[in-house]
N, C-alpha and C positions, 0 to 999 in steps of 0.2 A: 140607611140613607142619612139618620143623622148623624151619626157617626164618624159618616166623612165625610160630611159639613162640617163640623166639628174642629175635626182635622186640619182640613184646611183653612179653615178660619185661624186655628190654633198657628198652623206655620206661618200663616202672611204676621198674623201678630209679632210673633217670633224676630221673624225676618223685619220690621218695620222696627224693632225695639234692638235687636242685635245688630242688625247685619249694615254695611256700610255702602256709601252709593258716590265713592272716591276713593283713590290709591293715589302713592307716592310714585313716582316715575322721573327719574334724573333729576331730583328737586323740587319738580313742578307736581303739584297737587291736579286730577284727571277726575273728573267728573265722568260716573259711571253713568249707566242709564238707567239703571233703578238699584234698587241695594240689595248685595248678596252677601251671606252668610257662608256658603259653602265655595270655595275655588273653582271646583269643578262645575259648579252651573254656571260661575265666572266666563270660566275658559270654555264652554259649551254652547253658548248662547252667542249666536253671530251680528246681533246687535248688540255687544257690552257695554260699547263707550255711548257717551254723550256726543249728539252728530254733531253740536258745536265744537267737540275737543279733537272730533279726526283728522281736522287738516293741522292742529296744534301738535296732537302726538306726531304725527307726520316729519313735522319740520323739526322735532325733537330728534328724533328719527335719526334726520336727515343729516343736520348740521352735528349729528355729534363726533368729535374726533377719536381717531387710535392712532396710532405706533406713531409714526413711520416704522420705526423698527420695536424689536421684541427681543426680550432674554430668551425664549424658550417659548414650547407649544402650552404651556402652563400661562404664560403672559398674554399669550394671543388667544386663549379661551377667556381669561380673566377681562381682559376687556371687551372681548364681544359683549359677553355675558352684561356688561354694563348695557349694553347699549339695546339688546331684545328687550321688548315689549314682553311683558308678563301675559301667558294665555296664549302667544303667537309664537309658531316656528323658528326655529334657525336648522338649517342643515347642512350638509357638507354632499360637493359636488364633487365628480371626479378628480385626483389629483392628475395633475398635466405635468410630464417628466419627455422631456425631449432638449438633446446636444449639450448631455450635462449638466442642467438644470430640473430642477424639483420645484413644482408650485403646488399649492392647498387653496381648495375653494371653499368657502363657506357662504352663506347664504340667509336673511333673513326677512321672515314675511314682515311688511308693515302693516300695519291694522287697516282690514274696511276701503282699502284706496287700489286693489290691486297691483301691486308693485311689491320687488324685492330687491333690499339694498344687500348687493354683494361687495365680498374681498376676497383678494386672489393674493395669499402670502408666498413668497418666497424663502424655499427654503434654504437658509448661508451655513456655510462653513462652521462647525463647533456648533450647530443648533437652536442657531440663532436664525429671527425671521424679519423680513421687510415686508412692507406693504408694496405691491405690487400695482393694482389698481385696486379703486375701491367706485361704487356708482351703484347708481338706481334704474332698476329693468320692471319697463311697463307689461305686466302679464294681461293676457286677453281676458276680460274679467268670466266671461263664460269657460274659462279651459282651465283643466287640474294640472295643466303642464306646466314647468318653470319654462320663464322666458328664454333663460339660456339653459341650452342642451348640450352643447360640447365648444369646448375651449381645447385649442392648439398654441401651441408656440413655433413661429413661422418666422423666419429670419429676423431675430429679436423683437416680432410684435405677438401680442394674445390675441388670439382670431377667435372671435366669440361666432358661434352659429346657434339657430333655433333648430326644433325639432323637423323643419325642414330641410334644413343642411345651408338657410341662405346668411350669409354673415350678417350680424345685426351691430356688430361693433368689433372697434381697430384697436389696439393701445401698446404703441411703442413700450418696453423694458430696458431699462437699461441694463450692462451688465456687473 
C-alpha cells in the first residue's frame, strides 16, 4: 500500500517538474488543461485543452487557409497536416468520381466543439489538385457518425447528404 502511494506521488512529482501544461499550435501558444509528460495521455484525455482556449483553437481551426490549388497529393497532405490539431482526427471520405471528374475528401475533427472542417479536392489534369469546397459540419454531439455521409456530383454541384440520405448542403463546382 505504500508502495503505490509512493508511486504515485512519485509520477504527479514527475509530471509537475517535467511535463508541460501548453503546446505550440499555428504560432499561437494553447494552454493545456493540466501538464503532460507522455502524448498519449495527451491525446487520450477528452478534456486536454484549457475550456478558455476551445473556442480560440477553434477559430485557429477555422480561419486557417490552403490551396486553392496544389502541385500534387504530397502538397495537399503537406498542408492539411498544418492545419489538424495535434491529438484529433483527420480522415478521408469517400472519393466522388462522376461525368469525368475525380474528387478527394478529407476531413478534420476540431477539438471539444463538435464539428468537422472538411475539403473536397479536385482532382486536375497531370495531378495536380484544386480546392473544391472547403467548410465546417456541425456533428450531433451525442453520435460517433460524421455529419456528412455521402457526397455526389449532380449537374456540376456537390450534393452532400447525412447518414439519412437528407441533403444538408449544395455547392456549385466549377469546371
Amino acid at each position: 500500500m505504500v508502495s503505490v502511494g509512493a508511486v504515485a506521488l512519485g509520477r504527479r512529482a514527475y509530471v509537475e517538474a517535467i511535463g508541460s501544461d501548453e503546446m505550440d499550435y499555428r504560432g499561437a501558444k494553447i494552454r493545456l488543461s493540466k501538464k503532460y509528460v507522455d502524448y498519449d495521455d495527451y491525446k487520450n484525455d477528452p478534456a486536454n485543452l484549457a475550456a478558455s482556449e476551445i473556442p480560440r483553437v477553434e477559430k485557429l481551426m477555422t480561419d486557417a487557409q490552403v490551396g486553392p490549388d496544389f502541385a500534387d497529393w504530397h502538397d495537399v497532405a503537406h498542408q492539411l497536416s498544418k492545419i489538424k490539431f495535434p491529438g484529433y482526427g483527420m480522415a478521408s471520405g469517400d472519393n466522388v468520381v462522376a461525368a469525368g471528374r475525380e474528387f478527394a475528401v478529407r476531413f478534420m475533427e476540431i477539438p471539444q466543439v463538435a464539428k468537422e472542417r472538411y475539403f473536397v479536392l479536385e482532382k486536375l489534369a497531370g495531378g495536380t489538385f484544386r480546392l473544391a469546397d472547403d467548410f465546417v459540419a456541425q456533428r450531433d454531439p451525442g453520435s460517433a457518425f460524421a455529419p456528412i455521409s455521402s457526397i455526389h456530383l449532380v449537374d456540376d454541384r456537390l450534393v452532400y447528404a447525412d447518414r439519412n440520405g437528407r441533403v444538408v448542403r449544395e455547392t456549385p463546382v466549377a469546371r
